[in-house]
C-alpha positions in Angstrom: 0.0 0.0 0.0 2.7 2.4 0.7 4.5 1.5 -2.3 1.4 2.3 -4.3 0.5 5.0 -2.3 3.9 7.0 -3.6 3.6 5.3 -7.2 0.5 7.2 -7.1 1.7 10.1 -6.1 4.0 10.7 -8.5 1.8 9.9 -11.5 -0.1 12.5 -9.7 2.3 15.3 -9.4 3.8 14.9 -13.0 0.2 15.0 -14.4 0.1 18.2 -17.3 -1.8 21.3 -16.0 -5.3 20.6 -18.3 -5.7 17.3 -17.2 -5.3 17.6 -13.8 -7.6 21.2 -12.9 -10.0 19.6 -15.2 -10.0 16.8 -12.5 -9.8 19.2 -9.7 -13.0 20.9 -10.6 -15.2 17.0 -11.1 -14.0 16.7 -7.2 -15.3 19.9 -6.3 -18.6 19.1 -7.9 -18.4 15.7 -6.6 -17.8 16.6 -3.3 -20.5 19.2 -3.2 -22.8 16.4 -4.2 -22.4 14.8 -1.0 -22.5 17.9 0.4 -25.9 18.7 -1.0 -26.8 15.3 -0.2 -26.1 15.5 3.1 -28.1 18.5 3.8 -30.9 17.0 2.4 -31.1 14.2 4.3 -30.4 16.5 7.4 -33.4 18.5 6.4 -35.4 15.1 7.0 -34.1 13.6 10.0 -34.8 16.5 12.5 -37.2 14.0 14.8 -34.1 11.5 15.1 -31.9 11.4 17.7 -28.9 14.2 17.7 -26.2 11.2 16.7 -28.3 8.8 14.5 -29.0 12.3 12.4 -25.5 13.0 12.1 -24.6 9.6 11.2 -26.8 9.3 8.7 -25.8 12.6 7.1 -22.2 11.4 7.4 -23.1 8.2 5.6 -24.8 10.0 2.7 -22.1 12.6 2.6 -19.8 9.6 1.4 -20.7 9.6 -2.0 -18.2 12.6 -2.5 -15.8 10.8 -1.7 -16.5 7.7 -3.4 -16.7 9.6 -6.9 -13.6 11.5 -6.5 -11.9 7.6 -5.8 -13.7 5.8 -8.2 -14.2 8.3 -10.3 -10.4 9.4 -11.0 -10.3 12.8 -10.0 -8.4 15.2 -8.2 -8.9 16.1 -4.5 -6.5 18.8 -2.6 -6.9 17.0 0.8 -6.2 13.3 -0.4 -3.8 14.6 -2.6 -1.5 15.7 1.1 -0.6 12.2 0.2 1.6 13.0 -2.0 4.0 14.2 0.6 5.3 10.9 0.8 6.9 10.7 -3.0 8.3 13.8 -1.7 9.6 12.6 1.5 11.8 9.7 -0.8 12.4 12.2 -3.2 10.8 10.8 -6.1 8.8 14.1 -6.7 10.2 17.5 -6.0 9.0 20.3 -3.9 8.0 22.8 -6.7 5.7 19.6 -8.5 4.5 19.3 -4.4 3.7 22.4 -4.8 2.3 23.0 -8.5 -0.2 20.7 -8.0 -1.8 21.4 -4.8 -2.1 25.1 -6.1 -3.8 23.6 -9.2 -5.8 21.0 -7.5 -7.0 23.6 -4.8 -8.1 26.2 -7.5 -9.7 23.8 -9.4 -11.6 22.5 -6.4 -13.0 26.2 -5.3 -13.9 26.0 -9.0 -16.3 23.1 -9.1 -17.2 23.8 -5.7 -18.9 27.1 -6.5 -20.1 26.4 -9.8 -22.0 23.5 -8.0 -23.3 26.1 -5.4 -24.4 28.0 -7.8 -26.5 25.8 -10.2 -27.9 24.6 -6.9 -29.1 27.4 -6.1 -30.7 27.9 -9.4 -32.7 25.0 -9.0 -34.0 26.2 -6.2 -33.4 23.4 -4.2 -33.0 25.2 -0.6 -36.9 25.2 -1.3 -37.4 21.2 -0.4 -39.3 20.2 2.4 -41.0 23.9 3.0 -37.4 25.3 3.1 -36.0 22.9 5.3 -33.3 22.1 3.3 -32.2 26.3 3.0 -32.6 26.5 6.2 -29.9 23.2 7.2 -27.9 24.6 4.5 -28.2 28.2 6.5 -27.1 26.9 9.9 -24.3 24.5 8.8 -22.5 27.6 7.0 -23.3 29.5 10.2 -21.7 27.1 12.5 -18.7 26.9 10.3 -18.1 30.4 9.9 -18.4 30.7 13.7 -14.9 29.2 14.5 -12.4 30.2 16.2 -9.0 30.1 14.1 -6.8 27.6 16.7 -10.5 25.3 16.7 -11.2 25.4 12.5 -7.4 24.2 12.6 -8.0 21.1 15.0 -10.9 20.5 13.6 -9.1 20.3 9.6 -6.3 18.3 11.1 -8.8 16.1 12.6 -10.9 16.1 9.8 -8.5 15.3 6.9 -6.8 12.6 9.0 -10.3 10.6 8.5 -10.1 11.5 4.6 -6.8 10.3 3.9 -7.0 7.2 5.9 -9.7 6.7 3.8 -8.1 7.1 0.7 -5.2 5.1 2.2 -7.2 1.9 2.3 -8.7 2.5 -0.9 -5.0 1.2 -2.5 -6.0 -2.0 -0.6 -9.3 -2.9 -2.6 -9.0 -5.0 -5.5 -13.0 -3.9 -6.6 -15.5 -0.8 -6.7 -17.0 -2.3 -4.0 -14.1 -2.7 -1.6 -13.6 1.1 -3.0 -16.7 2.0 -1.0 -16.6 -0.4 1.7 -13.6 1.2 2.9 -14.4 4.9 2.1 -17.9 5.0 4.0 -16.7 4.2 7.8 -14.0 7.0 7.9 -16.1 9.4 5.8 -19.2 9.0 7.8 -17.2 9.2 11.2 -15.8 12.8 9.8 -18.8 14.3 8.8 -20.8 12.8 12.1 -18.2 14.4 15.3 -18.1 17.3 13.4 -14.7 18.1 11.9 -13.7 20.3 8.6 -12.8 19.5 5.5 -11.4 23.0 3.2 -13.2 21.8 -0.3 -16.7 21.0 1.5 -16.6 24.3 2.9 -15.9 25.8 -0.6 -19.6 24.7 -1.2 -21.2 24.7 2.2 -20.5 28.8 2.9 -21.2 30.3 -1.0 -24.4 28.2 -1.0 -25.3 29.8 2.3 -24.4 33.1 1.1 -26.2 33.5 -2.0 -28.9 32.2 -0.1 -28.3 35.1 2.5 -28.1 37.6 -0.3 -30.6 36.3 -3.6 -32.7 34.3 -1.2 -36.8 35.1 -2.7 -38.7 36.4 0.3 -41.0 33.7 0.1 -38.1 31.6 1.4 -37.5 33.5 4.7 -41.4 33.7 5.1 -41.2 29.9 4.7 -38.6 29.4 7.8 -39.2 32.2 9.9 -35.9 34.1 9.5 -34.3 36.7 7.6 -31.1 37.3 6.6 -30.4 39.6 9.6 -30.1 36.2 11.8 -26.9 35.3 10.0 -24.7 38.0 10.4 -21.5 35.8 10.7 -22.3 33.9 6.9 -19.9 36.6 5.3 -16.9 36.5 2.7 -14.4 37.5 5.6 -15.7 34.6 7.8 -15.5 32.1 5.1 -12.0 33.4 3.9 -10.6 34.0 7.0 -12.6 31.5 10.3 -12.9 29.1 8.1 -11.0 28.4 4.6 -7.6 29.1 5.7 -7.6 27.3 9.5 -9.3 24.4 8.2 -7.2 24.2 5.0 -3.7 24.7 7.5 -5.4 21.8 9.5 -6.1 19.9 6.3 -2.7 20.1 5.1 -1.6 18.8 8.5 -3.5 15.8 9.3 -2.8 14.8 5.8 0.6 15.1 4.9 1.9 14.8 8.8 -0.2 12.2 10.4 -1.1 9.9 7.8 1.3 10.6 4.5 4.3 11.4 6.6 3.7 8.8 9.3 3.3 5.5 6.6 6.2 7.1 5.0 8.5 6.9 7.7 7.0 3.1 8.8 7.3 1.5 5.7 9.4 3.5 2.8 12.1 5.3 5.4 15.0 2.6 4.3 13.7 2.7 0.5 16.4 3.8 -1.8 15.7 7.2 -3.0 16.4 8.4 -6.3 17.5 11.9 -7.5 14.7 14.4 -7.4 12.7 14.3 -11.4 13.0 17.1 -13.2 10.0 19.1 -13.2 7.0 18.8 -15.7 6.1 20.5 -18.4 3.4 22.7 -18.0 2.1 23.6 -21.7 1.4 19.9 -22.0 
């Protein structure tokens, strides 16, 4: 697995510029999917009990992550992996580098085009506004953190993520794909913690609900936009996205990449750095 795991990684960070934020953007939709998913099914389960909601949610959130695995694309947080082709040198720091940039913009991109053509199917409207009003609070929560607890919480989070994708290199099928994405995926959505590319779709949905919302929606749930003062750019750039994306990076690249790297590759022979890729590929 940790052979694979820094094979991987340097097919990964070689990968030409076109093909891989064209990737980058299918995981941002695809993990807004399970975001939008997730709130759903959140909207639903309000009579449940406070964990067997959140479990659920966490179980339906999944799918994200199942499409970006299955699906081929290319995800900022399990791409912190890659630190360990780095680690034995078989990709250098500026391909590190070049691809998370690329991978992270790419992300944001599918993220918000996702929030947006979700918005303009009016879903927040399902279930008598139900689902708005979910989607109102979660981005409200999030952009209610305190920088040092956004961190934990992305360190914590994208620990879950990328053990995740660590056990996909085990399966041999699609369905031991998903049988070893869901636990780990469901756990990190249910206790709570961040993940930077979710967020890229949870807070812009929120906010151009906050700001484009029709006022038959607000009559719907009771609220107005008033009651959300903290759902604001500032608060998503700077509570949320860059803690939680510090903590992503973290959890990661430290304690999963970095740690399975020194385990099991530590006495590998490492080979001269590559020369970097071509970007006009």
């Amino acid at each position: 697995m940790a052979a694979k795991a820094e094979i991987i990684g340097v097919k990964k960070a070689r990968l030409d510029f076109w093909s891989t934020f064209v990737l980058a953007v299918l995981a941002g939709a695809f993990i807004s999917m399970g975001a939008i998913f997730a709130t759903t099914v959140s909207a639903g389960s309000s009579a449940l009990p406070f964990g067997v909601a959140r479990l659920l949610a966490g179980t339906v959130f999944s799918i994200g992550l199942i499409l970006v695995i299955v699906g081929g694309a290319e995800l900022f947080t399990g791409n912190t992996l890659i630190v360990m082709a780095w680690a034995g040198r078989k990709v250098s720091t500026p391909l590190l580098l070049r691809n998370w940039a690329i991978v992270y913009a790419g992300n944001f991109v599918g993220a918000l085009g996702t929030a947006a053509l979700n918005f303009m199917a009016a879903q927040y409207l399902y279930g008598k506004g139900a689902v708005g009003a979910v989607a109102l609070s979660v981005a409200a929560a999030k952009c209610e953190l305190g920088f040092m607890q956004a961190l934990a919480l992305g360190i914590l989070g994208n620990s879950l993520v990328c053990l995740a994708v660590w056990m996909s290199f085990s399966a041999r099928t699609v369905v031991d794909r998903v049988a070893v994405i869901v636990p780990p995926i469901a756990a990190f959505v249910a206790v709570g913690f961040e993940h930077c590319i979710a967020n890229m779709y949870y807070v812009p949905y929120a906010l151009a609900l906050k700001e484009f919302g029709p006022e038959s929606f607000w009559q719907s749930i009771g609220k107005t936009p008033a009651d959300y003062p903290t759902v604001n750019l500032a608060a998503l750039l700077l509570n949320n996205l860059l803690p939680v994306t510090l903590g992503n990076i973290v959890g990661g690249s430290l304690l999963v990449g970095a740690v399975y790297w020194f385990v099991y590759l530590r006495h590998a022979k490492t080979p001269p750095e590559l020369p970097p890729v071509a970007d006009n590929k």
